[in-house]
PyMOL Python script that loads the backbone (N, CA, C, O; Angstrom):
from pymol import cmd

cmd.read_pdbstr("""\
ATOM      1  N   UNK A   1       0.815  -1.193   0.000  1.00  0.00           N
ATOM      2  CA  UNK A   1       0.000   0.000   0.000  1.00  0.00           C
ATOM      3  C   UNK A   1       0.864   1.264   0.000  1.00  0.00           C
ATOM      4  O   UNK A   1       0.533   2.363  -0.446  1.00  0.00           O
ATOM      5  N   UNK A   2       2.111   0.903   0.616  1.00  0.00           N
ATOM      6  CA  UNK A   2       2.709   2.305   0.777  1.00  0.00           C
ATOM      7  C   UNK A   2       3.042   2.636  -0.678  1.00  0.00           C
ATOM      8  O   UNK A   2       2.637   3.694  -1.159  1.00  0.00           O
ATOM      9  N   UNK A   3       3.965   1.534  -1.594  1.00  0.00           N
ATOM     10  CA  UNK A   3       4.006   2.266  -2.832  1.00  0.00           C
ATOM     11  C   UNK A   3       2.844   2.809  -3.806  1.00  0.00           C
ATOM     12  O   UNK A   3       3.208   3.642  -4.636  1.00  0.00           O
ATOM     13  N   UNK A   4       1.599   2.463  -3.800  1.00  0.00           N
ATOM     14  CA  UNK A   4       0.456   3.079  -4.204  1.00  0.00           C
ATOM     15  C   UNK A   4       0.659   4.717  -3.528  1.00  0.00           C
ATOM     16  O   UNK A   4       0.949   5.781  -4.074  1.00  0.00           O
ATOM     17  N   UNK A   5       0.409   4.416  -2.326  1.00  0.00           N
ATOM     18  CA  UNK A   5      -0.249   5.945  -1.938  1.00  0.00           C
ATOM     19  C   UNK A   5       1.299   6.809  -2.452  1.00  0.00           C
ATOM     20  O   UNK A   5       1.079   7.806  -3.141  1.00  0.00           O
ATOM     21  N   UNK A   6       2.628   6.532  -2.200  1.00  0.00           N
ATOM     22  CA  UNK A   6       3.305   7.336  -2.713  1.00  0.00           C
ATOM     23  C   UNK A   6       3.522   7.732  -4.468  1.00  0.00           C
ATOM     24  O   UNK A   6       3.794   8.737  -5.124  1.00  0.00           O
ATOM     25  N   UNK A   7       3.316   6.750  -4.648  1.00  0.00           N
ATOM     26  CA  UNK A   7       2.877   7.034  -6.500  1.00  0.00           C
ATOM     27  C   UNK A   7       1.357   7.993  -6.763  1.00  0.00           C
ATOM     28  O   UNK A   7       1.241   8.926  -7.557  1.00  0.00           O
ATOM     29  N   UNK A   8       0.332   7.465  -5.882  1.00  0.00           N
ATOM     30  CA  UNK A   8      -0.601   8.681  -6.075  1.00  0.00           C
ATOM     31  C   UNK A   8      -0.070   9.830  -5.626  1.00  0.00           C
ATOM     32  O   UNK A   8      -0.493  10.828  -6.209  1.00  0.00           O
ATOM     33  N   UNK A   9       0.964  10.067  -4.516  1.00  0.00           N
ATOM     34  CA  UNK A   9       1.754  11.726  -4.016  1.00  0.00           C
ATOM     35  C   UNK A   9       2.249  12.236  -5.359  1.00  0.00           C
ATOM     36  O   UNK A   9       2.161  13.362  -5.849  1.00  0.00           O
ATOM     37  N   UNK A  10       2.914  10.865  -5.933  1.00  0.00           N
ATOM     38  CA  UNK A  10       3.641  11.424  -7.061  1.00  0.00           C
ATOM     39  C   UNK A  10       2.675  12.215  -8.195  1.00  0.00           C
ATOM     40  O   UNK A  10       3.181  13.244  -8.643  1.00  0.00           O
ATOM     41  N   UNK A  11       1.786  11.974  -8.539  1.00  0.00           N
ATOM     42  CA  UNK A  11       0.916  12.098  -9.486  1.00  0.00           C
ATOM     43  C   UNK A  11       0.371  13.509  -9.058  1.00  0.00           C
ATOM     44  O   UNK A  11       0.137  14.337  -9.938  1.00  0.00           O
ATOM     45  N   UNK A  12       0.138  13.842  -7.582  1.00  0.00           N
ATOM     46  CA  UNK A  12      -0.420  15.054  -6.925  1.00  0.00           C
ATOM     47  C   UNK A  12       0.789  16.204  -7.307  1.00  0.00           C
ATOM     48  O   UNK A  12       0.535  17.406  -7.376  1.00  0.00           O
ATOM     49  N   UNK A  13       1.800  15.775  -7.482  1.00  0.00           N
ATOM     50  CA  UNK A  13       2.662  16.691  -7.078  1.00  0.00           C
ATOM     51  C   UNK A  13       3.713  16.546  -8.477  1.00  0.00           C
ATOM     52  O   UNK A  13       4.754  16.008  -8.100  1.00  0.00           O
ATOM     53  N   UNK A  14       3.742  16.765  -9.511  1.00  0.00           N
ATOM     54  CA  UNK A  14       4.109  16.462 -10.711  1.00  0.00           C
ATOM     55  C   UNK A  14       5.302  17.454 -10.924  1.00  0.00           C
ATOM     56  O   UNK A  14       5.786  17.460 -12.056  1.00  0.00           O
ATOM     57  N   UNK A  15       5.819  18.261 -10.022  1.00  0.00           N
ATOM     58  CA  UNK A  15       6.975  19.127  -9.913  1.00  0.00           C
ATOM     59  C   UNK A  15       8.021  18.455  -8.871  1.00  0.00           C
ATOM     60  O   UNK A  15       8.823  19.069  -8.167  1.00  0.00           O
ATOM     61  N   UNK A  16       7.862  17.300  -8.924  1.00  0.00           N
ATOM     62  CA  UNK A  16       9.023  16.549  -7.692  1.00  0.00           C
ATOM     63  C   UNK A  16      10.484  16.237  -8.162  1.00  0.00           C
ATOM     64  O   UNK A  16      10.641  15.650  -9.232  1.00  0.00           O
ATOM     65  N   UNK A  17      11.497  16.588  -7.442  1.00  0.00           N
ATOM     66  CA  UNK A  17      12.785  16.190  -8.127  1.00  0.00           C
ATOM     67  C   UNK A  17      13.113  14.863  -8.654  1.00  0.00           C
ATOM     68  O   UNK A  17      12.854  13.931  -7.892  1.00  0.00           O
ATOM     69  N   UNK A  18      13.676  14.547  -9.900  1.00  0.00           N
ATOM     70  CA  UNK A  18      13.700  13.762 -10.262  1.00  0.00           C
ATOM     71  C   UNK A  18      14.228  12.770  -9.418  1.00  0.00           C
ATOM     72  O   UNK A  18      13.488  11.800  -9.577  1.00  0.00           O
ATOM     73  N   UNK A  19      14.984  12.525  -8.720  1.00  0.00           N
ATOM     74  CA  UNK A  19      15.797  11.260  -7.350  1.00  0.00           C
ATOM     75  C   UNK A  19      14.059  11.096  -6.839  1.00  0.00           C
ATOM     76  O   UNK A  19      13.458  10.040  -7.041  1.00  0.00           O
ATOM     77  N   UNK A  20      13.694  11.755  -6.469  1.00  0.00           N
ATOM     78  CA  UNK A  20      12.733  11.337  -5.332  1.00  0.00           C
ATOM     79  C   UNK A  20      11.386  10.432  -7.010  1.00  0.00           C
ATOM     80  O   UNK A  20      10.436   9.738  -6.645  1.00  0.00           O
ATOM     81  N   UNK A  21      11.481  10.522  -7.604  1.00  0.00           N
ATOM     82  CA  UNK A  21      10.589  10.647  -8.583  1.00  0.00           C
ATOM     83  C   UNK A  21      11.035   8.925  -9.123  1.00  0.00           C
ATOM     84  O   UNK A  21      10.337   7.965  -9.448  1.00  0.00           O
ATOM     85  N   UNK A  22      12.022   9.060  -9.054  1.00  0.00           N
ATOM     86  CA  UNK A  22      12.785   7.493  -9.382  1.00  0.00           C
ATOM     87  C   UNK A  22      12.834   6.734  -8.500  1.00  0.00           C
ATOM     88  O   UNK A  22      12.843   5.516  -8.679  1.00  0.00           O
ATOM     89  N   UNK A  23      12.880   7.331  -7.290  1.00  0.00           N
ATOM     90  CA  UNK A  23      12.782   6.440  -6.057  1.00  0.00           C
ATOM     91  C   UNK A  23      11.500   5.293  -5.829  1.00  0.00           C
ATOM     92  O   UNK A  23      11.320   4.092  -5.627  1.00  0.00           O
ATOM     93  N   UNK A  24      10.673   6.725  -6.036  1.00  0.00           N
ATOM     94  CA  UNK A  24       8.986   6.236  -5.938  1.00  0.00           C
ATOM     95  C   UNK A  24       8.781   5.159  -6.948  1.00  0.00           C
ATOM     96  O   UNK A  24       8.397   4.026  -6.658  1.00  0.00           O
ATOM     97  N   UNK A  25       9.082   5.611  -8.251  1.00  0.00           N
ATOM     98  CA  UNK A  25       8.884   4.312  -9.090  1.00  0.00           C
ATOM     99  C   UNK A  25       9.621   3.083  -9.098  1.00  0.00           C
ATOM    100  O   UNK A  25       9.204   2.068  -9.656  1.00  0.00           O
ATOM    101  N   UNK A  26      10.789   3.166  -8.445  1.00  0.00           N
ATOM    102  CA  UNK A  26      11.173   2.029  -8.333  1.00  0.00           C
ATOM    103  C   UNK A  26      10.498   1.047  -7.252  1.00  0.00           C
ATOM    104  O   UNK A  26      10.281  -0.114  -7.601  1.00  0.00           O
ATOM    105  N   UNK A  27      10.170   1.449  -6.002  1.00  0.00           N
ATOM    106  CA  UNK A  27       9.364   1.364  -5.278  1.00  0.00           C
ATOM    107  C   UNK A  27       8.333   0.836  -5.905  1.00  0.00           C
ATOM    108  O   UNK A  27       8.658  -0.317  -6.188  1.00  0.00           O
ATOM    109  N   UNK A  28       7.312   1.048  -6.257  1.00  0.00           N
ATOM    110  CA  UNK A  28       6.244   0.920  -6.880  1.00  0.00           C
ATOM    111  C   UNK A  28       6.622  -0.273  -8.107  1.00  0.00           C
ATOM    112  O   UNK A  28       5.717  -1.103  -8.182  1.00  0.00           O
ATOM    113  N   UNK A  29       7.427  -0.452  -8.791  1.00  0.00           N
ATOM    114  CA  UNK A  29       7.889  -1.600  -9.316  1.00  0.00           C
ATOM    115  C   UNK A  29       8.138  -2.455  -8.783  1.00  0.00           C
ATOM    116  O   UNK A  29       7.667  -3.486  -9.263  1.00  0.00           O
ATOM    117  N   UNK A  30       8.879  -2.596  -7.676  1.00  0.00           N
ATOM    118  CA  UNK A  30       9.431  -3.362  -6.869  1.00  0.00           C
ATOM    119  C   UNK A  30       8.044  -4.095  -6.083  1.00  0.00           C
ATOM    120  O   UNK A  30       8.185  -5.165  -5.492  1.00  0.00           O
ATOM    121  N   UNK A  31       7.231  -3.669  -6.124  1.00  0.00           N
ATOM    122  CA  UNK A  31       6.099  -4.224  -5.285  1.00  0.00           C
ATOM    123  C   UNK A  31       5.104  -5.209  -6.184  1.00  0.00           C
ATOM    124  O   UNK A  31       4.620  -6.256  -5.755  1.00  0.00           O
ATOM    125  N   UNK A  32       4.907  -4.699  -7.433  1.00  0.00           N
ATOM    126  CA  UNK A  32       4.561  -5.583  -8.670  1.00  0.00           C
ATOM    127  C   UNK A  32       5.282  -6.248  -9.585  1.00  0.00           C
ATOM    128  O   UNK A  32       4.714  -6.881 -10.475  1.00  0.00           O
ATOM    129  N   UNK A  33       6.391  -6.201  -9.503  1.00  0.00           N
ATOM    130  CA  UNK A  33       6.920  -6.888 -10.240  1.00  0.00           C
ATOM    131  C   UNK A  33       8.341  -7.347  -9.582  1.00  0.00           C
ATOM    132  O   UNK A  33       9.428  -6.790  -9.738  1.00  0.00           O
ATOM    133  N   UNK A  34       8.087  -8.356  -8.907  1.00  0.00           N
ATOM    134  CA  UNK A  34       9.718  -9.139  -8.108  1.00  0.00           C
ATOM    135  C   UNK A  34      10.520  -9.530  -8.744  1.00  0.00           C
ATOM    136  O   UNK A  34      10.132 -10.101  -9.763  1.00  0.00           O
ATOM    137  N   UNK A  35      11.610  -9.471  -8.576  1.00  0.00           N
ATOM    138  CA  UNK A  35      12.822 -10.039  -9.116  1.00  0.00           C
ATOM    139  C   UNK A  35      13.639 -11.458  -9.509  1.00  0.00           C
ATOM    140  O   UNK A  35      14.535 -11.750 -10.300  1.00  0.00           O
ATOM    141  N   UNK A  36      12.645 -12.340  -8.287  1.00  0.00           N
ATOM    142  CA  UNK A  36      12.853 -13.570  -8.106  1.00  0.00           C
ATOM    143  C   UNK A  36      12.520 -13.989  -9.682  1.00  0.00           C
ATOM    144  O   UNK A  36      11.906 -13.282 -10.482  1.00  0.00           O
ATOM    145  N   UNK A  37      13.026 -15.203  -9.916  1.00  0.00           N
ATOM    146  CA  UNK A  37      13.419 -16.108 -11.038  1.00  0.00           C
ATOM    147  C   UNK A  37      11.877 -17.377 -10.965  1.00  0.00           C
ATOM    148  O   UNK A  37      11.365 -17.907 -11.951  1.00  0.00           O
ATOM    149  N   UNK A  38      11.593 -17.507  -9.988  1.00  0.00           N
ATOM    150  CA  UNK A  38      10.883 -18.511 -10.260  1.00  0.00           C
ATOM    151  C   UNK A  38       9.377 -17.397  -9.864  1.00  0.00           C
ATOM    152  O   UNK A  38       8.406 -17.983  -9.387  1.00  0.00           O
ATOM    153  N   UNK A  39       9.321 -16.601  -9.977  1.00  0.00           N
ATOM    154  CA  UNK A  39       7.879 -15.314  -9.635  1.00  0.00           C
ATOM    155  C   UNK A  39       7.910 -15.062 -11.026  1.00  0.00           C
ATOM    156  O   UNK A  39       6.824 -14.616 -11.394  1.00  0.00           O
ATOM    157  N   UNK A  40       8.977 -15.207 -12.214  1.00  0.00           N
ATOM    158  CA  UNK A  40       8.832 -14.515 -13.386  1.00  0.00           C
ATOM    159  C   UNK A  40       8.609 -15.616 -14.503  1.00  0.00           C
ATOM    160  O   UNK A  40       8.121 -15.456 -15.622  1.00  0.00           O
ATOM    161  N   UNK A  41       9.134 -16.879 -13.860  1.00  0.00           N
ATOM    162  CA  UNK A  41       8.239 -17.855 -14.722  1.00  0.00           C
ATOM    163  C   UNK A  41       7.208 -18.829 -14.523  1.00  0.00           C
ATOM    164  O   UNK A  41       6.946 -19.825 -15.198  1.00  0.00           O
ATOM    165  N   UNK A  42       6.450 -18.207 -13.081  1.00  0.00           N
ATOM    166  CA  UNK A  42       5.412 -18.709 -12.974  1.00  0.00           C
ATOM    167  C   UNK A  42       4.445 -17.435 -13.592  1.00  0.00           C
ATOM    168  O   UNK A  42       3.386 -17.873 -14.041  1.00  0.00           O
ATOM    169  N   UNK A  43       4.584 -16.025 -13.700  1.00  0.00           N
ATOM    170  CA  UNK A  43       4.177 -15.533 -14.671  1.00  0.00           C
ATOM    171  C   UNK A  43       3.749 -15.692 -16.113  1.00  0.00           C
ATOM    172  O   UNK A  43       2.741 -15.396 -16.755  1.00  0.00           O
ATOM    173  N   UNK A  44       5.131 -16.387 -16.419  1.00  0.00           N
ATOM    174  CA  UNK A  44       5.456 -16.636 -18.353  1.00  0.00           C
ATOM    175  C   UNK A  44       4.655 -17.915 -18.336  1.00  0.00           C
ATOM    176  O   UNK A  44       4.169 -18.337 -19.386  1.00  0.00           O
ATOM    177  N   UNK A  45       4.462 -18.683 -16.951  1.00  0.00           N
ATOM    178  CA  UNK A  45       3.867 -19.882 -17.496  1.00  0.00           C
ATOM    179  C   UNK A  45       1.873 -19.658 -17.885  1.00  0.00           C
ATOM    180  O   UNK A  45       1.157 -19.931 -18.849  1.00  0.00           O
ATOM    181  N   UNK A  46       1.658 -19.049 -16.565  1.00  0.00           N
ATOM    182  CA  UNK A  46       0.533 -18.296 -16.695  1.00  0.00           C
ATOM    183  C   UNK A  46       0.146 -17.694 -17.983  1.00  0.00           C
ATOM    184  O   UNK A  46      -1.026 -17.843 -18.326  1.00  0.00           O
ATOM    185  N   UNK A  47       0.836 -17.127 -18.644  1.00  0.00           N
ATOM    186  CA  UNK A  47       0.059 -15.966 -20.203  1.00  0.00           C
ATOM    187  C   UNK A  47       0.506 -16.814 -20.687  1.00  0.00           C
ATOM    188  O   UNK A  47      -0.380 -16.881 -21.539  1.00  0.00           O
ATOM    189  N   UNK A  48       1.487 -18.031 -21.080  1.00  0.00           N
ATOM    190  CA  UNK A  48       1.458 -18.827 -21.896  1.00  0.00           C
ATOM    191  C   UNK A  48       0.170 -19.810 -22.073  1.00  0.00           C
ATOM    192  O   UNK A  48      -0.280 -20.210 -23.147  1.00  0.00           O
ATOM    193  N   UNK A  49      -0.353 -20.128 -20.674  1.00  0.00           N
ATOM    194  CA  UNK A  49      -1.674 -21.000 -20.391  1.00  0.00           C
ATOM    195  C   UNK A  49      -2.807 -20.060 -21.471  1.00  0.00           C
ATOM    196  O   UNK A  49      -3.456 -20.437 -22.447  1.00  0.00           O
ATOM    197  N   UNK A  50      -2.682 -18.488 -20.697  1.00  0.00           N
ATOM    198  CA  UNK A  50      -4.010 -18.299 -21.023  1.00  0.00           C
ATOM    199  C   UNK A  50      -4.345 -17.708 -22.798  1.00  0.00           C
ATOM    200  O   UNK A  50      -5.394 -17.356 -23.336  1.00  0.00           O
ATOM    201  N   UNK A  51      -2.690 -17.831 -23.401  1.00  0.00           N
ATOM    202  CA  UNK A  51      -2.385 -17.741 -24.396  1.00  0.00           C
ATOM    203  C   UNK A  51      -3.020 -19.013 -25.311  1.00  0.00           C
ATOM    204  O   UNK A  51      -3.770 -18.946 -26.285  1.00  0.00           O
ATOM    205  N   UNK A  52      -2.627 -19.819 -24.854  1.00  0.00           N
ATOM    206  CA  UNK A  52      -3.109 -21.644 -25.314  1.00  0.00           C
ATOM    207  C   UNK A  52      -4.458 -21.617 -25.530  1.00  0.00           C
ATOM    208  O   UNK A  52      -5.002 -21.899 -26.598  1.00  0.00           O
ATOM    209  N   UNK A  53      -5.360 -21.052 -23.844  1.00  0.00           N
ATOM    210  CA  UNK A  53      -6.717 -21.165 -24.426  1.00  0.00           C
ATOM    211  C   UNK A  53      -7.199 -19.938 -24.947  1.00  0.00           C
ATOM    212  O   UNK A  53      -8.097 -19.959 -24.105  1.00  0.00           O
ATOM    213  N   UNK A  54      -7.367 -19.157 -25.407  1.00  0.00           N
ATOM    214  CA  UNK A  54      -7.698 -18.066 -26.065  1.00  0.00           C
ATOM    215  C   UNK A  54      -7.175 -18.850 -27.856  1.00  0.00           C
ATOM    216  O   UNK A  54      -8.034 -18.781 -28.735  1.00  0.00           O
ATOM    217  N   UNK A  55      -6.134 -19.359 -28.123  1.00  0.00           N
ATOM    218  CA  UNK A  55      -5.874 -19.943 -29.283  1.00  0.00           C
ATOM    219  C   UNK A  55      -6.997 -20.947 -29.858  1.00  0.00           C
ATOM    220  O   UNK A  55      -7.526 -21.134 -30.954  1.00  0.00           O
ATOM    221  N   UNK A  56      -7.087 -21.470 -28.633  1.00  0.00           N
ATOM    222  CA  UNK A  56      -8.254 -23.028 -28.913  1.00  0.00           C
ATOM    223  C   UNK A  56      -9.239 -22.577 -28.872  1.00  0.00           C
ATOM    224  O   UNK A  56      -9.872 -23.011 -29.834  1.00  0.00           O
ATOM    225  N   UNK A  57     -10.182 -21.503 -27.956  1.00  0.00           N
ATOM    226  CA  UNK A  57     -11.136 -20.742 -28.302  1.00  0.00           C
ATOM    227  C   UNK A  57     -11.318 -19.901 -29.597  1.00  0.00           C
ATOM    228  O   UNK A  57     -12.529 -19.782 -29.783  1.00  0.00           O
ATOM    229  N   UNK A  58     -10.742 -19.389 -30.384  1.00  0.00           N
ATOM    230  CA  UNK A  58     -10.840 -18.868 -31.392  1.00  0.00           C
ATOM    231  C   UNK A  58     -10.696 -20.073 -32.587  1.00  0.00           C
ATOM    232  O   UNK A  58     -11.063 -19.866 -33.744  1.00  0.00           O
ATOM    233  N   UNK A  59     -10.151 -21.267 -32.169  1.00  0.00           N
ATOM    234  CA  UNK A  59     -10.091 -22.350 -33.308  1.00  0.00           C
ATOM    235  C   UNK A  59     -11.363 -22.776 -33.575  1.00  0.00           C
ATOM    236  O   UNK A  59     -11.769 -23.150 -34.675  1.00  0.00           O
ATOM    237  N   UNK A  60     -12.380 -22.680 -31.923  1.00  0.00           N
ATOM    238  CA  UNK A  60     -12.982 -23.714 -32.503  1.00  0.00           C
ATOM    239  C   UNK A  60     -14.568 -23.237 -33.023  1.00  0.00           C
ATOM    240  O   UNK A  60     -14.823 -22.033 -33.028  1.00  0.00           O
ATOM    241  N   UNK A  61     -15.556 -24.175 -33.432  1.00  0.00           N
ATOM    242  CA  UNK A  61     -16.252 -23.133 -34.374  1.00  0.00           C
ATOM    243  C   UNK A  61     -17.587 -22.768 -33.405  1.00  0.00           C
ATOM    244  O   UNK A  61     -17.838 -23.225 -32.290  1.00  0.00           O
ATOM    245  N   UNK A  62     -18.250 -21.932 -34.084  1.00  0.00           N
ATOM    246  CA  UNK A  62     -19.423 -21.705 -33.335  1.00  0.00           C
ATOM    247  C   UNK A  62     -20.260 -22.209 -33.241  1.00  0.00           C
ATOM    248  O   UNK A  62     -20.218 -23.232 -33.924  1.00  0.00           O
ATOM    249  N   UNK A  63     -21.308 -22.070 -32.628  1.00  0.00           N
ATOM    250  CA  UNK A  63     -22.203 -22.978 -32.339  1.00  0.00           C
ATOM    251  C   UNK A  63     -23.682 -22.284 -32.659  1.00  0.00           C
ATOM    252  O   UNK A  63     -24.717 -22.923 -32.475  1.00  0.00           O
TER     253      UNK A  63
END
""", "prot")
cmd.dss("prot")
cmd.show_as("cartoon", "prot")
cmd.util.cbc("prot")
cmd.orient("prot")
């Protein structure tokens, strides 16, 4: 939550020095998107899944 509400500060306040401005977003990255190795391909495995069925749904015919 904290990087939300400081990214909404950021957004309030659109004259912020750039350090503090990079800070926040890194922050705010860092909270959605981890670094770990096995968090990034249980991701890739995920949109690959929902990649698969969205493929087979559009293959197959209507009804």
């Amino acid at each position: 939550m904290s990087a939300l509400r400081a990214e909404q500060w950021l957004q309030n306040n659109p004259g912020t020095v750039h350090t503090t401005r990079e800070r926040i977003k890194q922050q705010l990255r860092g909270a959605f998107y981890p670094q770990q190795d096995g968090w990034k391909r249980e991701v890739l495995s995920q949109a690959r899944e929902v990649l698969d069925r969205t493929l087979a749904g559009l293959a197959s015919p209507l009804d």
